[in-house]
C-alpha atoms as a printed R data frame, in Angstrom:
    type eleno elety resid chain resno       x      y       z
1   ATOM     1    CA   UNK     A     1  12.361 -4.289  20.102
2   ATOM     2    CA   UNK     A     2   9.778 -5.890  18.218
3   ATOM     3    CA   UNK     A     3   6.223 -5.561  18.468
4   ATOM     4    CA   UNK     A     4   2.850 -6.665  16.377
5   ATOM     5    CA   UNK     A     5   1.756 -3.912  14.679
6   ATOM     6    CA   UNK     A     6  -1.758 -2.598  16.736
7   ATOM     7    CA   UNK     A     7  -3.720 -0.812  14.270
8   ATOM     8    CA   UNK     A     8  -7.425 -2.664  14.259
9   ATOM     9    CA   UNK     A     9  -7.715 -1.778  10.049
10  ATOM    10    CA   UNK     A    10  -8.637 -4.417   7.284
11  ATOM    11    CA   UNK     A    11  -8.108 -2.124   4.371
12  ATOM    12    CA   UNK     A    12  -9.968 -4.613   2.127
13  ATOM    13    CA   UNK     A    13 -13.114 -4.322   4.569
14  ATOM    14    CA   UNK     A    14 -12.427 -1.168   6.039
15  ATOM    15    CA   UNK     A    15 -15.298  2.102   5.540
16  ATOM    16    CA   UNK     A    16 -15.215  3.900   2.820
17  ATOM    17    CA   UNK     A    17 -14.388  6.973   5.123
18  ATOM    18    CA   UNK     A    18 -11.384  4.917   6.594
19  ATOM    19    CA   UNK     A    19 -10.255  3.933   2.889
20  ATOM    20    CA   UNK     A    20 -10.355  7.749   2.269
21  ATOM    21    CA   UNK     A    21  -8.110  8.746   4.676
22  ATOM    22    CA   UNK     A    22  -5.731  5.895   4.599
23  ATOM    23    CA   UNK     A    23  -5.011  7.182   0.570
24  ATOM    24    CA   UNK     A    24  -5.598 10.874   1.762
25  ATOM    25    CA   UNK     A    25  -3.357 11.406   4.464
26  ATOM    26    CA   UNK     A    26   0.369 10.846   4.019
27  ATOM    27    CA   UNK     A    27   3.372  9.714   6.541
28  ATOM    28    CA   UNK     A    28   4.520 13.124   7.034
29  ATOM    29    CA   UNK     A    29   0.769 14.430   8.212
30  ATOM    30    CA   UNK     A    30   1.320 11.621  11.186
31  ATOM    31    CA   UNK     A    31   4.169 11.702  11.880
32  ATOM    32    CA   UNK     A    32   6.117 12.842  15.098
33  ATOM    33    CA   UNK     A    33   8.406 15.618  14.315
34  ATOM    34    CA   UNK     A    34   9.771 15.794  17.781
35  ATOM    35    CA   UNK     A    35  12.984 13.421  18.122
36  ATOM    36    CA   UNK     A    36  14.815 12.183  20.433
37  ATOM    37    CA   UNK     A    37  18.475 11.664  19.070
38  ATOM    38    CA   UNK     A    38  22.122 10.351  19.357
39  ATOM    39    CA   UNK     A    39  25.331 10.435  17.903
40  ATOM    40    CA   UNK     A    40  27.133  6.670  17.482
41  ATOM    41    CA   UNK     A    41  29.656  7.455  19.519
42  ATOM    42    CA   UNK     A    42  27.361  8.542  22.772
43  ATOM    43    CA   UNK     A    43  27.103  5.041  25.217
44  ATOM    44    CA   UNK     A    44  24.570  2.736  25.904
45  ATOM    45    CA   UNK     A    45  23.822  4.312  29.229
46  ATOM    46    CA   UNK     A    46  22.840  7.562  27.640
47  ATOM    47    CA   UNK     A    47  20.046  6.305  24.473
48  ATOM    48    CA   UNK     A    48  19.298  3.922  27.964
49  ATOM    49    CA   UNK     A    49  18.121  7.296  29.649
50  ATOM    50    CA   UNK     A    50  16.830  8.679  26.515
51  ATOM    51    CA   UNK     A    51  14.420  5.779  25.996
52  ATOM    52    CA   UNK     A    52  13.704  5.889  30.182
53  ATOM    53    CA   UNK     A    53  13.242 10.184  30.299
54  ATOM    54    CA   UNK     A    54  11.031  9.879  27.468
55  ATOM    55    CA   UNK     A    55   8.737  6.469  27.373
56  ATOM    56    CA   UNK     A    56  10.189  5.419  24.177
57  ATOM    57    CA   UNK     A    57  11.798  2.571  23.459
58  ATOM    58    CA   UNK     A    58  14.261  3.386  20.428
59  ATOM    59    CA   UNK     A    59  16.589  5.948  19.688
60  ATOM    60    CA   UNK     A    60  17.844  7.192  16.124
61  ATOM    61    CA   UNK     A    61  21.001  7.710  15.743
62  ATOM    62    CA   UNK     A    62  22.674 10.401  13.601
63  ATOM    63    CA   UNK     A    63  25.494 12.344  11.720
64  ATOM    64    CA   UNK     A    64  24.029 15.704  11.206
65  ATOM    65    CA   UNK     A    65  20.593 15.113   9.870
66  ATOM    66    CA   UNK     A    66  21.425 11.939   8.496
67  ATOM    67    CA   UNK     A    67  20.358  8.570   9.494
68  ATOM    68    CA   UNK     A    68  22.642  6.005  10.042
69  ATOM    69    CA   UNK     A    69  20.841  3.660  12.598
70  ATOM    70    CA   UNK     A    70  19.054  3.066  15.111
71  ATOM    71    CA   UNK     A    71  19.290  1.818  18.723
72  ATOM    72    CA   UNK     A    72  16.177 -0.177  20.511
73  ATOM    73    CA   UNK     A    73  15.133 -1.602  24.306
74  ATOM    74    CA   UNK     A    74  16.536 -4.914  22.825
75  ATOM    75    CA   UNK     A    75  19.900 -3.322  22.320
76  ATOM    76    CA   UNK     A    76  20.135 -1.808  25.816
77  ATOM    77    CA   UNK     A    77  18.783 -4.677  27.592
78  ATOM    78    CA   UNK     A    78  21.720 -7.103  25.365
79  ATOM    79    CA   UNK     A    79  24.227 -4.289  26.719
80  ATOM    80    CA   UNK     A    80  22.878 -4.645  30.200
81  ATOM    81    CA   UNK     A    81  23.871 -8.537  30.019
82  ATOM    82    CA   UNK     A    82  26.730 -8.333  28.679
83  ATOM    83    CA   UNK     A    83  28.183 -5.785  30.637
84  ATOM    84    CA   UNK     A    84  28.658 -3.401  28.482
85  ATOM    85    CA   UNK     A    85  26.535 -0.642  29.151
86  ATOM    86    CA   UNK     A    86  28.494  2.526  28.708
87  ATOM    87    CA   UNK     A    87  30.377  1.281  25.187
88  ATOM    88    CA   UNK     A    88  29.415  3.329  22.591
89  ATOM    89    CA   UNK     A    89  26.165  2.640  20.192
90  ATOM    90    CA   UNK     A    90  27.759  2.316  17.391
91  ATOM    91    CA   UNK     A    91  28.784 -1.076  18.707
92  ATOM    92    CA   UNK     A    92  24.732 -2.081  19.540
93  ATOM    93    CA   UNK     A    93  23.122 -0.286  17.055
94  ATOM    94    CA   UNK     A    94  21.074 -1.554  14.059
95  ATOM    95    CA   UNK     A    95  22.635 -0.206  10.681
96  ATOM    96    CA   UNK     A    96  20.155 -1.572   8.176
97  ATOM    97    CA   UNK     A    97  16.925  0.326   8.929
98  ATOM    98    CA   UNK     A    98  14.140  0.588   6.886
99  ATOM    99    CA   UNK     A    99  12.788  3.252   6.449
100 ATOM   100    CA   UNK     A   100   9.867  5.708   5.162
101 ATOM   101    CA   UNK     A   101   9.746  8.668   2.575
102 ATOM   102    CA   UNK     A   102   7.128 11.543   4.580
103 ATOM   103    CA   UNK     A   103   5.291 11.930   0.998
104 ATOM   104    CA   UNK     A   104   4.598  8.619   0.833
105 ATOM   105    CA   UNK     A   105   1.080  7.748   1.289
106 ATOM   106    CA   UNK     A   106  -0.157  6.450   5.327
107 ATOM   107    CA   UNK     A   107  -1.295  3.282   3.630
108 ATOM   108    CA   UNK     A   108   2.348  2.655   3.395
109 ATOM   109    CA   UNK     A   109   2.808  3.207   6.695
110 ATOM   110    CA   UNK     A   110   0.419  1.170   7.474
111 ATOM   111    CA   UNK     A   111   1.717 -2.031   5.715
112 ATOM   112    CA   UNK     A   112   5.363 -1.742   6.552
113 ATOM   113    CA   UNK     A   113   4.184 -2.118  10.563
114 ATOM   114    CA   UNK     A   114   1.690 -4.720   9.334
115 ATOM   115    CA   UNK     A   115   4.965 -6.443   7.175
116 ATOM   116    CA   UNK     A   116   7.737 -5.577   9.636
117 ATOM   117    CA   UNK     A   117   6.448 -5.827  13.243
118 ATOM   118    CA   UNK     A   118   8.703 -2.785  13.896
119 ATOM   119    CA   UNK     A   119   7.278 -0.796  16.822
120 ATOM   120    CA   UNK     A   120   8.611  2.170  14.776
121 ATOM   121    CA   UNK     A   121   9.704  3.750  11.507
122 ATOM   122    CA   UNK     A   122  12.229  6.733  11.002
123 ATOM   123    CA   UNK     A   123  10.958  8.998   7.828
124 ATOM   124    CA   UNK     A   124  13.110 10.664   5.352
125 ATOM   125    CA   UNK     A   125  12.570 13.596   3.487
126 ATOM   126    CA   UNK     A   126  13.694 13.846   0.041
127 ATOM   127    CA   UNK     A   127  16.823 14.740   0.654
128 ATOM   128    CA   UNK     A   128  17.422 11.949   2.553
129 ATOM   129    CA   UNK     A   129  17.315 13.632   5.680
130 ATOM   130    CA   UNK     A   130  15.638 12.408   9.457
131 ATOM   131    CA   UNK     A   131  12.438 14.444  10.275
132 ATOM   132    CA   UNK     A   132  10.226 11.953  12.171
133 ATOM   133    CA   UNK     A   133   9.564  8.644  13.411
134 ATOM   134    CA   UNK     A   134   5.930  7.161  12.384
135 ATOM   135    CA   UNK     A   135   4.449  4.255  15.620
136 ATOM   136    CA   UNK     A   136   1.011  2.507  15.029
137 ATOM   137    CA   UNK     A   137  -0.060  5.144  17.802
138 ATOM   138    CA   UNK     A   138   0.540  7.796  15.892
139 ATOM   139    CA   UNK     A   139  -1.429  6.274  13.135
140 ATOM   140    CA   UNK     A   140  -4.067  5.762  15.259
141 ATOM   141    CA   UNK     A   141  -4.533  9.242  17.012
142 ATOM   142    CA   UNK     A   142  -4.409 11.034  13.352
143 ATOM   143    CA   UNK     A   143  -6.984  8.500  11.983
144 ATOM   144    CA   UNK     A   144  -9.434  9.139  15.048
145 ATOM   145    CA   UNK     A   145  -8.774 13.219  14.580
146 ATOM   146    CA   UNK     A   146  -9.588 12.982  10.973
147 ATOM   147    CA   UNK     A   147 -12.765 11.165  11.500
148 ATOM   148    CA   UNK     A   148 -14.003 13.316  13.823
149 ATOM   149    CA   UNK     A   149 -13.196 16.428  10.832
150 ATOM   150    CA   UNK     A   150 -15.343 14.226   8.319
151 ATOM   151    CA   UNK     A   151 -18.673 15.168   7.837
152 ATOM   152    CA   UNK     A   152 -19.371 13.104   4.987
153 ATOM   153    CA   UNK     A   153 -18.849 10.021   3.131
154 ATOM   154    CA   UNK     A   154 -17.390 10.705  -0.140
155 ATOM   155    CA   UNK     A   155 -18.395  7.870  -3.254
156 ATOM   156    CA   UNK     A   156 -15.708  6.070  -4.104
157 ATOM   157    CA   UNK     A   157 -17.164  3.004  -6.012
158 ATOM   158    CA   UNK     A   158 -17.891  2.363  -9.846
159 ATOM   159    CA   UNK     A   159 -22.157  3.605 -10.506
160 ATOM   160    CA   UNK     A   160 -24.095  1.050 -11.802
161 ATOM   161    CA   UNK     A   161 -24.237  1.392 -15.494
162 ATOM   162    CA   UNK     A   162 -26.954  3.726 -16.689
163 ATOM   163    CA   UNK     A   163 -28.119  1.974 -20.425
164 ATOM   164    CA   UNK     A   164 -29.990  2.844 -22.969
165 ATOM   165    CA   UNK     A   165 -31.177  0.029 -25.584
166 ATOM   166    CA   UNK     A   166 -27.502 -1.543 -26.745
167 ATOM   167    CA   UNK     A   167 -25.745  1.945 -25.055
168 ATOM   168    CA   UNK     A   168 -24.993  2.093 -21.029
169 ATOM   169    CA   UNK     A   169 -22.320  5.302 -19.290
170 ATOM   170    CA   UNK     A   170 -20.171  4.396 -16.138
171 ATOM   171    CA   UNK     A   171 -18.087  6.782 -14.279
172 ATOM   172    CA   UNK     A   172 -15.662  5.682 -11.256
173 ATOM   173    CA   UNK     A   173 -14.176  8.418  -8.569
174 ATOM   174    CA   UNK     A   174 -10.539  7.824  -8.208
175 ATOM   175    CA   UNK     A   175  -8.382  8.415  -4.841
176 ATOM   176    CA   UNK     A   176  -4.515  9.123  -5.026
177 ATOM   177    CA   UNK     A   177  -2.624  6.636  -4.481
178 ATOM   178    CA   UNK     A   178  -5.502  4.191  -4.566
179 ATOM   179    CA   UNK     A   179  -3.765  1.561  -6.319
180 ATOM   180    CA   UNK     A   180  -5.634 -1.453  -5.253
181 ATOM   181    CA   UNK     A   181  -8.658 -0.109  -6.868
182 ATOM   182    CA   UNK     A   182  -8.113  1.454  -9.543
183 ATOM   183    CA   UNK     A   183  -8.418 -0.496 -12.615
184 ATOM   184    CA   UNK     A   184 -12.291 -1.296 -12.044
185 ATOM   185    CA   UNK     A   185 -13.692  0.576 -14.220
186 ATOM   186    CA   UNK     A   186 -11.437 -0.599 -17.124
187 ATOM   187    CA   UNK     A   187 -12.647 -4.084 -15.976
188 ATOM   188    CA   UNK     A   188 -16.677 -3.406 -15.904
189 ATOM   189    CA   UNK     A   189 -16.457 -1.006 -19.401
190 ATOM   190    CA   UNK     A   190 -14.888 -4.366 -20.818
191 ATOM   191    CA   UNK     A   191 -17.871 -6.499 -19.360
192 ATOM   192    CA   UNK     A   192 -20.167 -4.423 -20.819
193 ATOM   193    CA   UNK     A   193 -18.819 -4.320 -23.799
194 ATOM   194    CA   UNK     A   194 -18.606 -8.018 -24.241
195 ATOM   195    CA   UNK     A   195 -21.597 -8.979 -23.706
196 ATOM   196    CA   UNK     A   196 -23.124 -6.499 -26.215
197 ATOM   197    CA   UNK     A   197 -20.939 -8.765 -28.611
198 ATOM   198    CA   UNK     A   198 -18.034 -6.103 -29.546
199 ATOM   199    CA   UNK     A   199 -15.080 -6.373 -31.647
200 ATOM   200    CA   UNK     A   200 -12.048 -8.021 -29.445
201 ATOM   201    CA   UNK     A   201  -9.788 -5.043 -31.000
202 ATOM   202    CA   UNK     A   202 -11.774 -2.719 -30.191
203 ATOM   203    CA   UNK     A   203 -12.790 -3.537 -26.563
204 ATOM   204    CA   UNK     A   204  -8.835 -4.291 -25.866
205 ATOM   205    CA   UNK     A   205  -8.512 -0.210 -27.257
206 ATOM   206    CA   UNK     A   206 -10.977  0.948 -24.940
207 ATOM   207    CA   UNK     A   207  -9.934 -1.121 -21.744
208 ATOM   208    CA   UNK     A   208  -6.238  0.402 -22.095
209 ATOM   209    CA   UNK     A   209  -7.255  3.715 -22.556
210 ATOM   210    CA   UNK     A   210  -9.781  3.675 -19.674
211 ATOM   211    CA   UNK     A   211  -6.903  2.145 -17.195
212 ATOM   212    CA   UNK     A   212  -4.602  4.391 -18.409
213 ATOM   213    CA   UNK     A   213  -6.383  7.534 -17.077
214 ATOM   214    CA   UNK     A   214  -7.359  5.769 -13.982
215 ATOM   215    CA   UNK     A   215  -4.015  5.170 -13.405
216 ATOM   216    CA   UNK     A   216  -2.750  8.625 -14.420
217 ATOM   217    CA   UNK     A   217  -5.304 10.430 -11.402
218 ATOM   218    CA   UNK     A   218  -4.140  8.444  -9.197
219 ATOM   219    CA   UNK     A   219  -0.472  8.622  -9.787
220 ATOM   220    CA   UNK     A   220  -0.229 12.371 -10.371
221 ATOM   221    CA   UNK     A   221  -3.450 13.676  -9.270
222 ATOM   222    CA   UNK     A   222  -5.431 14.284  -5.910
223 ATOM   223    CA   UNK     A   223  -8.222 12.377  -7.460
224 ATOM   224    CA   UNK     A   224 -11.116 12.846 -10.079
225 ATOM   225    CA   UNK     A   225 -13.473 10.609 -12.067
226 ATOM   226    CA   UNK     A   226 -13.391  8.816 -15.442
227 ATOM   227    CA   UNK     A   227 -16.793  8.578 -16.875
228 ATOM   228    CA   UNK     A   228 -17.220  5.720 -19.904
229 ATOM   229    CA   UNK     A   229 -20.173  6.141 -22.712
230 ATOM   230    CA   UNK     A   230 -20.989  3.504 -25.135
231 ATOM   231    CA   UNK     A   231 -23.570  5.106 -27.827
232 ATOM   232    CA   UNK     A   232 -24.101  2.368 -30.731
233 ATOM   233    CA   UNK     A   233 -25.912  4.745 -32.932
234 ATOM   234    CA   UNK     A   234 -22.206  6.480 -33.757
235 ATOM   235    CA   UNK     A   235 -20.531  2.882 -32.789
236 ATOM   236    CA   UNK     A   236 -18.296  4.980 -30.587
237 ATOM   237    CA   UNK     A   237 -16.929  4.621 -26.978
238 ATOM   238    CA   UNK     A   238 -16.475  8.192 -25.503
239 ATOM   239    CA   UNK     A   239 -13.777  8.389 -21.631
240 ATOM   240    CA   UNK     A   240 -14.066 11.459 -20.290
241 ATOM   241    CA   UNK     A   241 -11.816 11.973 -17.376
242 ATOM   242    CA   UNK     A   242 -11.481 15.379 -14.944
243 ATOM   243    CA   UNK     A   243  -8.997 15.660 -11.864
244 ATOM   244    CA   UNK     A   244  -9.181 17.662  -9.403
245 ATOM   245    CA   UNK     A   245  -5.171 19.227  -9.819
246 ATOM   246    CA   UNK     A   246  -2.518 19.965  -9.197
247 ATOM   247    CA   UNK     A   247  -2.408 20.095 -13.436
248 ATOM   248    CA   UNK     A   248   0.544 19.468 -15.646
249 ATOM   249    CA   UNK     A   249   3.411 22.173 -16.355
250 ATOM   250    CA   UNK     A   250   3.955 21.207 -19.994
251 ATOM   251    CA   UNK     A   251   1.437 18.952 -21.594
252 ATOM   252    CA   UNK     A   252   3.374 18.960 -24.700
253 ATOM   253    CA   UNK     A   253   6.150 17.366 -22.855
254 ATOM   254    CA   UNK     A   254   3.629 15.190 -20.768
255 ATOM   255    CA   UNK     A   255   2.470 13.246 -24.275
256 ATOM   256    CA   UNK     A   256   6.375 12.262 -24.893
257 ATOM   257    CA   UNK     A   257   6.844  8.446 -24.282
258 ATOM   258    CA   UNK     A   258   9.106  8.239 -20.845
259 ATOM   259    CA   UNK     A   259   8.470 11.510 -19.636
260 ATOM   260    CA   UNK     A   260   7.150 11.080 -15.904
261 ATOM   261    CA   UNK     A   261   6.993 13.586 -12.899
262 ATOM   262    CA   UNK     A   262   7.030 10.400 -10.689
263 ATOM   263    CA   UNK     A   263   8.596  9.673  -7.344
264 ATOM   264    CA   UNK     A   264  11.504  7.075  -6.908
265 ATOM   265    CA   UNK     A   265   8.850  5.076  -4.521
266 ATOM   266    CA   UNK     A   266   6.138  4.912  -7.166
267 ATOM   267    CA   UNK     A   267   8.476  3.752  -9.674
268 ATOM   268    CA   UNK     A   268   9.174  0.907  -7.378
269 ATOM   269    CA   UNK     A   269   5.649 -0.221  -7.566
270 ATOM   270    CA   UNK     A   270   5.843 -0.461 -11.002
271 ATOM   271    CA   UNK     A   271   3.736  2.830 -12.259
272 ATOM   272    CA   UNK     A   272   4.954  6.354 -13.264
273 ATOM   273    CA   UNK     A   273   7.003  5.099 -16.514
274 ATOM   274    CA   UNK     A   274   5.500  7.915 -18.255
275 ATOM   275    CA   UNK     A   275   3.188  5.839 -20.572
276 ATOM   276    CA   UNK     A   276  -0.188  6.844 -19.300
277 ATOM   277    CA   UNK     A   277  -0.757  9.739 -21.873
278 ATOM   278    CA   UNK     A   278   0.854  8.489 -24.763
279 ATOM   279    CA   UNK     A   279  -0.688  5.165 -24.293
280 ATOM   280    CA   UNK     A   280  -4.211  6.856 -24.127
281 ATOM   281    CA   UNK     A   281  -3.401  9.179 -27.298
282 ATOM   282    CA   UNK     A   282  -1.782  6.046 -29.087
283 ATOM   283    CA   UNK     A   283  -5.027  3.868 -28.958
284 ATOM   284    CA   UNK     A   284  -7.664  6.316 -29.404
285 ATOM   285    CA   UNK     A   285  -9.160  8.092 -32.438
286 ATOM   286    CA   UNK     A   286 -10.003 11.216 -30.945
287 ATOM   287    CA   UNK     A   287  -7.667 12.496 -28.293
288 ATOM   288    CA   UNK     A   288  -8.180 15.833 -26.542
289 ATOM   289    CA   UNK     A   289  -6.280 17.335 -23.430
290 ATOM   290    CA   UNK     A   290  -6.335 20.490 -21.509
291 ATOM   291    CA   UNK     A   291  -4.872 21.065 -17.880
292 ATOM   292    CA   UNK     A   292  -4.410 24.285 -15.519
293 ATOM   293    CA   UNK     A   293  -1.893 24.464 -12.847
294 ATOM   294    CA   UNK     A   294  -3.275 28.082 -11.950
295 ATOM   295    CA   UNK     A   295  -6.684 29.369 -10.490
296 ATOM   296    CA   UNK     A   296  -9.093 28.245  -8.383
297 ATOM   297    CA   UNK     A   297  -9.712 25.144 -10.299
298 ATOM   298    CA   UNK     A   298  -5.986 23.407 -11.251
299 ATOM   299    CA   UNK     A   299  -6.242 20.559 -12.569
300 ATOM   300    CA   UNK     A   300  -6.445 18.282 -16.011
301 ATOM   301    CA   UNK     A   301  -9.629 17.028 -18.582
302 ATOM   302    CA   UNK     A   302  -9.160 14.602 -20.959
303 ATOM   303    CA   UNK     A   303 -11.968 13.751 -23.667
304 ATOM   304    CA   UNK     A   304 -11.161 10.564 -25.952
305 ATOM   305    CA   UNK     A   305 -13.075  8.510 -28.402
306 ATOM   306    CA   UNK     A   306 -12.793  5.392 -29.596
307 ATOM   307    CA   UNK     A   307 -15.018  4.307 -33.127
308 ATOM   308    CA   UNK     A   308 -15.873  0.883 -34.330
309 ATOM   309    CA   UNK     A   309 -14.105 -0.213 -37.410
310 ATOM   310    CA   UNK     A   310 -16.692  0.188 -40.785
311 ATOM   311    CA   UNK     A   311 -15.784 -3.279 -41.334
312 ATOM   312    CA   UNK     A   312 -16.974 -4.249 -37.379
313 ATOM   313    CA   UNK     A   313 -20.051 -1.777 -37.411
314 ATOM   314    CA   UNK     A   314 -22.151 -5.382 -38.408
315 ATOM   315    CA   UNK     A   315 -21.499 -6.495 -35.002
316 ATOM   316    CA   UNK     A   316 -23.156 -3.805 -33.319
């Protein structure tokens, strides 16, 4: 059965505390674990009393631990007409089902009942396996407990530049999985840097490396800030970016074109192709990176530069 999606969230105009835990939280931290199951070859009758002993109104159904359909209130109720009520699911059931991953961020979640108008959503674990089903209620009770755990708001937007004569410093907090936003800062260091009348090489240098290590935190990180300084005295642009963990095993290995710890889901989107690092190091003059997957502080710092050309310095 088929049902509007009932979570009252604009994520473009939502609160910055919302925003927070929309990227925060994933699928498998709302999820319900308990479920109510059947085998395809169980009847109607019985996912009928399933859905009635239980107030829900669909049923997985599974081989093992795997997923292999599902059965809904529509599928019952088209049983019920035609007579049919104790022939086996497999004959009612939906096969194509989509589906969540329960690392995937709640933002995800979100969208697919916003997309789908499914009143539900089975989740998979990485092994392809059925732990939970994800409704808008359950969205909405884990949102609500959340807030009430907040005590603060946390800043999530780019400062307004601090300058100095021809010089000016932004820094921008990133959230994982933040997609939609990150990519701002690259945007406003490039703004500032052409209207201070900048080489077109050089600015096109800086606004890769800057997205890269946006992108990079909120990929494989659980968030940090990238902080931008322009100083014309040296003519040099200088990104400094710190996340908060969980670090990288082999940074050696990490600074190899192609190399990505990715998921298959992120790869979908189109990020994770392991080109975030080498990009940076590829465009900058100074490149400098040191990460900790140990201690009370994991995570990874990144210090690049960027100079102006001799031949350019005229423009500054």
């Amino acid at each position: 059965m088929t049902q509007p999606s009932q979570i009252p969230i604009d994520t473009d105009q939502a609160s910055p505390i919302i925003t927070e835990l929309i990227y925060r939280l994933k699928v498998r931290d709302v999820m319900t674990t308990k479920l109510h199951t059947e085998s395809s070859d169980a009847s109607m009758r019985a996912a009928q009393q399933i859905m009635k002993a239980n107030g829900i109104t669909g049923v997985p159904v599974v081989e093992g631990n795997r997923l292999i359909g599902i059965v809904s209130m529509d599928d019952v109720i088209r049983a019920l007409d035609e007579g049919h009520i104790d022939a086996p699911i497999q004959e009612y059931m939906t096969r194509s089902v989509i589906v969540l991953e329960d690392d995937m961020p709640l933002s995800f979640g979100i969208s697919y009942l916003d997309k789908y108008h499914y009143g539900r959503f089975p989740v998979l674990n990485a092994g392809k396996e059925l732990v939970g089903i994800i409704t808008s209620r359950d969205i909405i009770i884990a949102l609500l407990l959340e807030i009430n755990k907040e005590v603060q708001r946390y800043e999530s937007h780019i400062a307004q530049p601090e300058t100095s004569g021809r010089g000016f410093r932004l820094e921008y907090t990133t959230r994982k999985f933040d997609f939609e936003t990150a990519g701002r800062l690259s945007t406003e260091t490039k703004k500032q840097l052409k209207l201070r009348n900048l080489p077109p090489k050089f600015m096109r240098r800086v606004a890769v490396a800057c997205y890269e290590l946006e992108m990079n935190q909120v990929v494989h990180s659980v968030g940090g800030s990238v902080r931008v300084t322009f100083d014309p005295t040296t003519a040099t642009v200088e990104i400094v970016a710190n996340d908060n963990g969980p670090g990288i095993e082999d940074v050696e290995q990490a600074l190899i074109e192609g190399y990505s710890t990715a998921t298959e889901w992120i790869r979908s989107l189109g990020f994770g192709a392991g080109m975030g690092l080498p990009n940076t190091q590829r465009v900058t003059d100074e490149f400098e990176i040191e990460s900790t997957t140990t201690g009370p502080r994991p995570g990874t710092a990144v210090r690049a530069k960027i100079h102006i050309p001799e031949e350019d310095h005229e423009s500054t």
